[in-house]
MARNUKOL-949787 format. One record per residue (C-alpha): x, y, z; residue in one letter. Coordinates in pm, whole numbers, plus 32768, in hexadecimal, padded with zeros to 4 digits. Layout:
BEGIN
((X,Y,Z),"A") ...
This chain:
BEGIN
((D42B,3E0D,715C),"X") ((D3CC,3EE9,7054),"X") ((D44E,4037,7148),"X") ((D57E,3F6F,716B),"X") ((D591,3FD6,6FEC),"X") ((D58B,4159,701F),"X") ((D6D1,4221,7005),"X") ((D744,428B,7157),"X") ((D8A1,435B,70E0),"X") ((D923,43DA,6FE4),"X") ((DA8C,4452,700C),"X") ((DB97,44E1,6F26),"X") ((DD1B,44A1,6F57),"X") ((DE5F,44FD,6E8F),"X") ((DF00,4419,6DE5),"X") ((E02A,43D4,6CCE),"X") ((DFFA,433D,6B91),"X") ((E11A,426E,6AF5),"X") ((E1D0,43A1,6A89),"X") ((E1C6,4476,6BDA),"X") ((E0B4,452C,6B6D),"X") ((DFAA,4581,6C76),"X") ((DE61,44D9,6C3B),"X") ((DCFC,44AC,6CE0),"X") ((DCA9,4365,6DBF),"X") ((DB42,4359,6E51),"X") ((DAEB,4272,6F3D),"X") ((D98C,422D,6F67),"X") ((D915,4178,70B7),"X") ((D795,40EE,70E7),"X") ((D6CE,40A6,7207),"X") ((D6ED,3F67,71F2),"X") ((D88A,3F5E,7210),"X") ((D8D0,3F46,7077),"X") ((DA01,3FE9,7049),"X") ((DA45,4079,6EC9),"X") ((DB67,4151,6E33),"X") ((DBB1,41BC,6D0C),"X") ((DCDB,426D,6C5A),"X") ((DCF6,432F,6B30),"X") ((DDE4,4300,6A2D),"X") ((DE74,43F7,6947),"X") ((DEE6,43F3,67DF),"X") ((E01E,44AD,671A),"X") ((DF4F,444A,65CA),"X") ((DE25,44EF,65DA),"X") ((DD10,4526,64E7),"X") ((DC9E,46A2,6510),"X") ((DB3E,4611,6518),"X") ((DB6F,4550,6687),"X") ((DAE7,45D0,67C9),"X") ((DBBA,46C6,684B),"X") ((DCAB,468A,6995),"X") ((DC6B,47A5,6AC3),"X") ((DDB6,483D,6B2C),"X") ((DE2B,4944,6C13),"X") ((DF11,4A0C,6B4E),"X") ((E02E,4AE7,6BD0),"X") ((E189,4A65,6C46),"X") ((E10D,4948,6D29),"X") ((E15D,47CF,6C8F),"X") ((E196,48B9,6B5D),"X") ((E02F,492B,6B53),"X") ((DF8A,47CA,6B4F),"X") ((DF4F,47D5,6C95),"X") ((DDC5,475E,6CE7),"X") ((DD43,4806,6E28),"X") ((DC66,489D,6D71),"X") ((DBC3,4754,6CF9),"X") ((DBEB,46BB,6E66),"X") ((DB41,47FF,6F01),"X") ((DA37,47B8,6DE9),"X") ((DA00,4639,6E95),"X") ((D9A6,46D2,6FDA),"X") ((D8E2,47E7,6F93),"X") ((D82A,4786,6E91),"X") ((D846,4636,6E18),"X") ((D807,4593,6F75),"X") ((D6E1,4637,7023),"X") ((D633,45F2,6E8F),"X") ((D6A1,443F,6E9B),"X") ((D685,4402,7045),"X") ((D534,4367,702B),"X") ((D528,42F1,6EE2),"X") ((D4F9,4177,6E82),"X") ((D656,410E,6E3A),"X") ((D5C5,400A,6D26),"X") ((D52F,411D,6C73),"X") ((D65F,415C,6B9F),"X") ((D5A2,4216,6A9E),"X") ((D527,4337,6BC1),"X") ((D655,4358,6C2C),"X") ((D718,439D,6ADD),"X") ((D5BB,4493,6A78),"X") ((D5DE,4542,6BB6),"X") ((D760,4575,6B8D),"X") ((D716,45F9,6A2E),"X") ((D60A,46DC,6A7E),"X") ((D6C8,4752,6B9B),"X") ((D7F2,4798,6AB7),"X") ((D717,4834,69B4),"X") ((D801,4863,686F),"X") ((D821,4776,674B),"X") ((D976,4727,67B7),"X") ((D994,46F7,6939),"X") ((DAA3,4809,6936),"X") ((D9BF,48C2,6A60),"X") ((D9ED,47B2,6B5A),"X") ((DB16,46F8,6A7A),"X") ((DAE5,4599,69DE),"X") ((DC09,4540,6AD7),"X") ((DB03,4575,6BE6),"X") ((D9B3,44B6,6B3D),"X") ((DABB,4387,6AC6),"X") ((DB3E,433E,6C2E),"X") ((D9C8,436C,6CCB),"X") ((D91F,42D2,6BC5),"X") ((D9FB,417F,6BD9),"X") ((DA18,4157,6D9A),"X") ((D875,4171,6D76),"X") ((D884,4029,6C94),"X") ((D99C,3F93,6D84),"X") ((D8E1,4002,6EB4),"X") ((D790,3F5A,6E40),"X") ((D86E,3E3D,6DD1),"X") ((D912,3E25,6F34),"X") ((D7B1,3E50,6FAF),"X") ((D6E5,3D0D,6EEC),"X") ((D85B,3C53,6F75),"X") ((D87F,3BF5,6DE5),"X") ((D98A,3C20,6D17),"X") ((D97C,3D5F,6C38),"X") ((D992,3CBF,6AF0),"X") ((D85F,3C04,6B3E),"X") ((D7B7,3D23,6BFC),"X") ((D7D1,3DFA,6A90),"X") ((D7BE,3CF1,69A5),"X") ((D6CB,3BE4,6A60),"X") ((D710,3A75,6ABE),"X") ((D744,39D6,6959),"X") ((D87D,3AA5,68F2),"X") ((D997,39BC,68A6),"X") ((DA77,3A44,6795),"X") ((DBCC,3AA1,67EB),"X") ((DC4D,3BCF,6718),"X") ((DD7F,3BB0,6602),"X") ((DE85,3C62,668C),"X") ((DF33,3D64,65C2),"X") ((E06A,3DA7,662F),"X") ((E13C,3F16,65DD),"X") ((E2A8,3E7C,65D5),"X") ((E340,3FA4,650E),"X") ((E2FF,40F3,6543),"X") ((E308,41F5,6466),"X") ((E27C,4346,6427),"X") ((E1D1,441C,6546),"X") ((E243,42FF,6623),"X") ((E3CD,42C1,65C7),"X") ((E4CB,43BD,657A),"X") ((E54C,4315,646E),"X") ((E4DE,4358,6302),"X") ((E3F0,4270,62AA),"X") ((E2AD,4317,6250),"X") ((E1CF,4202,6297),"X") ((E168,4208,63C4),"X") ((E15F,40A9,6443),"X") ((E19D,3F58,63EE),"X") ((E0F8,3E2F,6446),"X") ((E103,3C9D,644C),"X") ((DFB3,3BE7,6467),"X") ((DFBC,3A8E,64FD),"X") ((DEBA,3A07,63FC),"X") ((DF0D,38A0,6425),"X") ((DEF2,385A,65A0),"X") ((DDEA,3781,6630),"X") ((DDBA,3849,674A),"X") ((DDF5,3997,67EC),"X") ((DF16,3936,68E4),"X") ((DF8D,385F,67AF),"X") ((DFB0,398B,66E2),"X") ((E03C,3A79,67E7),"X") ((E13D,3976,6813),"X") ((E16F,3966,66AE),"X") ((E181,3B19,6695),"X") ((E276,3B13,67B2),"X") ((E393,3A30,671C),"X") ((E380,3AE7,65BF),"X") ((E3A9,3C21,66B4),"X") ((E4C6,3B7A,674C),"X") ((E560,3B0F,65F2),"X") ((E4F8,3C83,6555),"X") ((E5D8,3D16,6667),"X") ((E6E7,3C1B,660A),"X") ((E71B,3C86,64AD),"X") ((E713,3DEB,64DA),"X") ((E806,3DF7,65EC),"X") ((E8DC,3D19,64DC),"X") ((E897,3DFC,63B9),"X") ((E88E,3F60,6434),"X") ((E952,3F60,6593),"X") ((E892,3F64,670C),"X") ((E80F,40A9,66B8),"X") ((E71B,401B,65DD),"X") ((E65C,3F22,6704),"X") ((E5F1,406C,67BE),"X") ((E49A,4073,67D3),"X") ((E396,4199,6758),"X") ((E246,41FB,681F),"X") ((E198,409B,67EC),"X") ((E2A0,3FAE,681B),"X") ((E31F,3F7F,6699),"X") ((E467,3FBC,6674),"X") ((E514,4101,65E5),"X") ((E5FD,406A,64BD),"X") ((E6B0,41A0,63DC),"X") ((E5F6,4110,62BB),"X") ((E589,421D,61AA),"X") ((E47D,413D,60C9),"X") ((E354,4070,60F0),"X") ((E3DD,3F42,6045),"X") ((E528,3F3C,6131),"X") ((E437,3F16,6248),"X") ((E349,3E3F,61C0),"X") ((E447,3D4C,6155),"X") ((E4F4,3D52,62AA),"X") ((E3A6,3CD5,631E),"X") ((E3BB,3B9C,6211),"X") ((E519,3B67,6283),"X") ((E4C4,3B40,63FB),"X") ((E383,3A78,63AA),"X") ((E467,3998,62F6),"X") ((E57D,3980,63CF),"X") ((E482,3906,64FD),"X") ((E3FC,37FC,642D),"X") ((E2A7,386B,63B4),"X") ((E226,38AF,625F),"X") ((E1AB,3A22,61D8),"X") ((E04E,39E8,6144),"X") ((DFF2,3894,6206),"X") ((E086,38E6,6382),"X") ((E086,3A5D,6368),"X") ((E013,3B92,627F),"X") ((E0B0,3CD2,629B),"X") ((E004,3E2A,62E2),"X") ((E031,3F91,62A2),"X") ((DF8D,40CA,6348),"X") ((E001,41FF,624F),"X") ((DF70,4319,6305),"X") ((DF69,43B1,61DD),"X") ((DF1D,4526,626C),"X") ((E076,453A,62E7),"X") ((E14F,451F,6187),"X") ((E014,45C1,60B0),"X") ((E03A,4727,602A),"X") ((DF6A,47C7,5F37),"X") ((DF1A,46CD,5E7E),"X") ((E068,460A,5E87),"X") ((E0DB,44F0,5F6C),"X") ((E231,44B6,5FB9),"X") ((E2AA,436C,5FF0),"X") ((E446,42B9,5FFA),"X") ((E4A0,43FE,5F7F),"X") ((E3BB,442E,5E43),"X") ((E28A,44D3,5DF9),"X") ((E13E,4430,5D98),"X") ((E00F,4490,5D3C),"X") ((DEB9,43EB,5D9C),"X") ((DEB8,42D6,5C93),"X") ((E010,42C4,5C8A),"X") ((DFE8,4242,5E02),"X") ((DEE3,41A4,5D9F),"X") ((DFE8,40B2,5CCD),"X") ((E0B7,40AE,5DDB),"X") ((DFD6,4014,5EC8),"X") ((DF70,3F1D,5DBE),"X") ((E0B9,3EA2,5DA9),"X") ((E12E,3E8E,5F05),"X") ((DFE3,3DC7,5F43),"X") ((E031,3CB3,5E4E),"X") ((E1A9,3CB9,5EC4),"X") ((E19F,3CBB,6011),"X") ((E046,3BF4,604F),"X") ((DFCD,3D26,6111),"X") ((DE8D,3CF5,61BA),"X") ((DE45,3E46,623E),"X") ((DE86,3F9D,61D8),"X") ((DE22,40C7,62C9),"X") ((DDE9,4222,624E),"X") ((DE66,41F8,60E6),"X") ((DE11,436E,60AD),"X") ((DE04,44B2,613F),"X") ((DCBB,44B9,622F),"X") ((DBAC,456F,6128),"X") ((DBE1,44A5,5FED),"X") ((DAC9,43AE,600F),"X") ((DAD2,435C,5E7A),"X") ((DC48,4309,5EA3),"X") ((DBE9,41DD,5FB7),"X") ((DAD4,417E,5EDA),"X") ((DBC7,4131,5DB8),"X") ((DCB9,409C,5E62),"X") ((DB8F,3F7D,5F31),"X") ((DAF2,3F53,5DC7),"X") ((DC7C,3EE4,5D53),"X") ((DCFF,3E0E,5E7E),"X") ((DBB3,3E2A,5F8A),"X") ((DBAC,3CA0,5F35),"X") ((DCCE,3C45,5FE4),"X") ((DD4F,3D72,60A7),"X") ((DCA3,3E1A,61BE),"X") ((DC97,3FA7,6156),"X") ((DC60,4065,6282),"X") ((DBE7,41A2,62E5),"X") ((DC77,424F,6430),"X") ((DC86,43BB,63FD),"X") ((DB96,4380,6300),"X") ((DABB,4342,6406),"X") ((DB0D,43AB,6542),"X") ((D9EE,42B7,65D5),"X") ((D909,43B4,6564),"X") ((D7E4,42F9,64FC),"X") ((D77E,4425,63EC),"X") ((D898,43F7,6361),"X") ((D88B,4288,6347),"X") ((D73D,428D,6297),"X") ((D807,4363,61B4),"X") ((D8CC,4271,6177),"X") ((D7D6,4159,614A),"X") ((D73E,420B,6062),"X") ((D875,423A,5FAA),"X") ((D8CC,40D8,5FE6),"X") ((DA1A,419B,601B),"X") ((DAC7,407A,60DE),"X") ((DA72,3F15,616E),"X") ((DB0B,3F2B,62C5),"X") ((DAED,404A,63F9),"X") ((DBC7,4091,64E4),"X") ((DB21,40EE,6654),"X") ((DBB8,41CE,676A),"X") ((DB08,4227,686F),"X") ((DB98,4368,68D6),"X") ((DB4E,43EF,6768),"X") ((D9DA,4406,67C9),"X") ((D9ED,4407,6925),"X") ((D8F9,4325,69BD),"X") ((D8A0,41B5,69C8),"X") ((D732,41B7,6920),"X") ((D7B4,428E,6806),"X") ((D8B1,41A5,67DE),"X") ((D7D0,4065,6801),"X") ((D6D6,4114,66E8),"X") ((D814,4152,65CF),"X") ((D878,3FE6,662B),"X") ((D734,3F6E,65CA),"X") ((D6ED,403A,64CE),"X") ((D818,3FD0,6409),"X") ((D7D7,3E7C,645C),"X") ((D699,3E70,63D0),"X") ((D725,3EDC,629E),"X") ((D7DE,3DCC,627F),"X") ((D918,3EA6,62C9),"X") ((DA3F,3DE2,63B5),"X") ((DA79,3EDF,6502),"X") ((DBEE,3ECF,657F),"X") ((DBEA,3F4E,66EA),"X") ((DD14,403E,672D),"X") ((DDDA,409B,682D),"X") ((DE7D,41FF,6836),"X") ((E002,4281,67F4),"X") ((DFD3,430D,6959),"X") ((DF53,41CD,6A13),"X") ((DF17,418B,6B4B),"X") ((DF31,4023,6C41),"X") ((DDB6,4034,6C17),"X") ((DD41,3ED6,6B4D),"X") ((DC0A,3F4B,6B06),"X") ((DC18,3F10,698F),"X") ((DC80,3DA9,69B8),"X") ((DB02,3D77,6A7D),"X") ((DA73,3E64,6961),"X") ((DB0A,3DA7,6857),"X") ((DA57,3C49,68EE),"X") ((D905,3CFE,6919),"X") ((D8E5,3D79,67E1),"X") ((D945,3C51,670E),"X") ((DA03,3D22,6650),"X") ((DB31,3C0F,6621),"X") ((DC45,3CF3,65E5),"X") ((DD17,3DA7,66D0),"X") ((DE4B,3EE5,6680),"X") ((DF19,3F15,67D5),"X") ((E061,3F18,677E),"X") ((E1A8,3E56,67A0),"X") ((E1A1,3D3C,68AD),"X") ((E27F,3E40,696D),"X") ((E262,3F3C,6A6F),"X") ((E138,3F1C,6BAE),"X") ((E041,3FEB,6B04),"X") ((E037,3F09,69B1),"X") ((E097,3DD1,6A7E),"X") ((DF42,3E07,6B60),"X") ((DE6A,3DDE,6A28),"X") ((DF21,3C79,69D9),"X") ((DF2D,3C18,6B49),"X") ((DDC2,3C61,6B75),"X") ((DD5B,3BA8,6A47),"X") ((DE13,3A65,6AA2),"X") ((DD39,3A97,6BE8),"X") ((DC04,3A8B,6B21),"X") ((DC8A,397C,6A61),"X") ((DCC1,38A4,6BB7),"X") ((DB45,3909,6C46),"X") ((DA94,3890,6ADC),"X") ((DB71,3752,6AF8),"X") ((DB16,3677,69D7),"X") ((D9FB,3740,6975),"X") ((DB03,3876,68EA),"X") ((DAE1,3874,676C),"X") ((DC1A,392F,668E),"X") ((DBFC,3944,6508),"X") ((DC94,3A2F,6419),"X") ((DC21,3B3F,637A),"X") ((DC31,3B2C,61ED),"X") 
């Protein structure tokens, strides 16, 4: 049985992410008939410290084409993996990085080592005939993730003004999973209501994750649209649901200065304004408060509000686990965000998990901008206990896969499936 284990194929296809952007699927095949895939996402807010994507170039797909990174699958990925134990995640992510060989995985593209890296864990999965989740995380995971939902888009992912970049409800107050999907979904529904009311049907299309696209210039319209559609379906801000905010700070920064609702503010001036949009607006979470170097900036602002607000470092980061001890050291924020594709393999990924766990640090595992129907997160999120989970609006297949796959989970651990909130 243990042959039945070994990888048999290893095979690289095109394929689109949710913006029409050509990506990398691998599908990995064992000898004993476990079938894996595994598709990259991509992201339009990117830390420059992430693993870097391997395009074509030139005038085909508007030079991100990835033949190259396909052509890199046959020749060299797959006569290095046929053979290997499938379970042996860890040789399989070494061997892709010391085949790649930089610090970055820009040789054979982190597009390439995400896709592979992922169908080897599905294939193994596939192969033991358990369910992934279980497979990564072992039998006694049971915690269903919070679900933080992107219901208006802003910044990098809008073309409106807003220079926030997202904006989130949190279904603190739900019971269970389904409960609190059910609960997301009609303050969606309700959301969508009073901005069609307020700004015209313009203002109910929908950005890269699903949120919708309101002409709103400041924070505080947005964040009180969110209390008005929380309200209006029934439910309570700071009992039912919390409210969330991922800055991305590195897109309005500029020497020094951040620009925000049309004013200009400088570190601790921001500093204020987070302060005060915490205690107003019961926010929970706040994502990449500052631009992606200023560790002492995240440290002030978790020593203020880290108590009761999840401050949380994505570009900070980058699922880099030298940076994260960085940050640990720094105590620079309470809360990590985890992406995959920014390091490009699975045990990498597993190890900054852990690490920041161990820390006593909250890990928030993250879809991408540039998603695909893959639900491999929603598994990841159940394996690693990590009991939060950022995938968008409950719109569009390729956030919509995450959800649906979680309620699966929820149905397999039957009474056993455990939800709780976060702060």
């Amino acid at each position: 049985m243990a042959d039945g284990f070994l990888i048999d194929d290893v095979k690289g296809l095109l394929a689109l992410d949710s913006r029409g952007t050509p990506t990398v699927k691998a599908i990995v095949r064992t000898r004993g008939g476990g079938i894996g895939y595994g598709i990259a996402p991509s992201g339009a807010s990117k830390s420059s410290k992430e693993a870097v994507e391997l395009r074509d170039g030139g005038r085909r797909w508007n030079g991100k084409g990835v033949s190259r990174a396909l052509g890199l699958i046959d020749t060299e990925v797959r006569p290095r993996l046929v053979g290997v134990d499938s379970r042996r995640q860890d040789l399989v992510d070494n061997t892709l990085i010391a085949l790649d060989g930089t610090g970055n995985k820009s040789r054979l593209g982190g597009n390439t080592t995400t896709a592979v890296s992922i169908a080897v864990a599905k294939a193994a999965a596939a192969t033991a005939g358990i369910p992934l989740f279980q497979y990564l995380g072992g039998p006694a995971r049971r915690l269903l993730p919070v679900p933080v939902l992107n219901v208006i888009n802003g910044g990098a992912h809008a073309g409106n003004e807003l220079n926030f970049q997202e904006f989130m409800i949190i279904p603190m107050g739900a019971d269970s999973f389904s409960e609190a999907l059910r609960m997301a979904v009609e303050v969606y529904w309700s959301l969508k209501g009073y901005l069609k009311e307020k700004y015209g049907a313009s203002a109910i299309n929908v950005g890269d994750e699903g949120g919708f696209a309101p002409p709103m210039r400041s924070v505080e319209e947005a964040l009180e649209a969110l209390e008005r559609a929380i309200d209006r379906s029934g439910y309570a801000l700071g009992t039912d649901f919390y409210l969330g905010i991922d800055a991305a700070a590195n897109h309005f920064y500029t020497d020094g200065t951040y620009r925000v609702s049309g004013r200009s503010y400088s570190r601790d001036e921001l500093i204020d304004l987070y302060v005060d949009l915490a205690v107003r607006y019961r926010l929970a979470y706040i994502e990449d408060p500052f631009q992606e170097d200023d560790f002492e900036g995240y440290s002030i602002l978790t020593r203020k509000i880290g108590y009761k607000t999840l401050i949380v470092g994505d570009d900070l980061y980058a699922t880099n686990t030298r940076l994260l001890e960085k940050g640990i050291e720094a105590k620079a924020t309470n809360a990590a965000l985890v992406k995959v594709n920014q390091v490009g393999t699975l045990t990498e990924t597993l190890e900054y998990v852990y690490k920041a766990q161990q820390a006593g640090m909250k890990t928030i595992i993250s879809h991408r901008s540039g998603d695909t129907e893959d639900p491999f997160i929603a598994d990841l999120a159940v394996a690693t206990g990590s009991g939060i989970i950022k995938t968008g609006a409950p719109a569009r297949g390729e956030r919509t896969s995450k959800y649906n796959r979680l309620l699966e989970i929820e149905e397999e651990l039957g009474p056993t499936a455990t939800y709780k909130p976060f702060i």
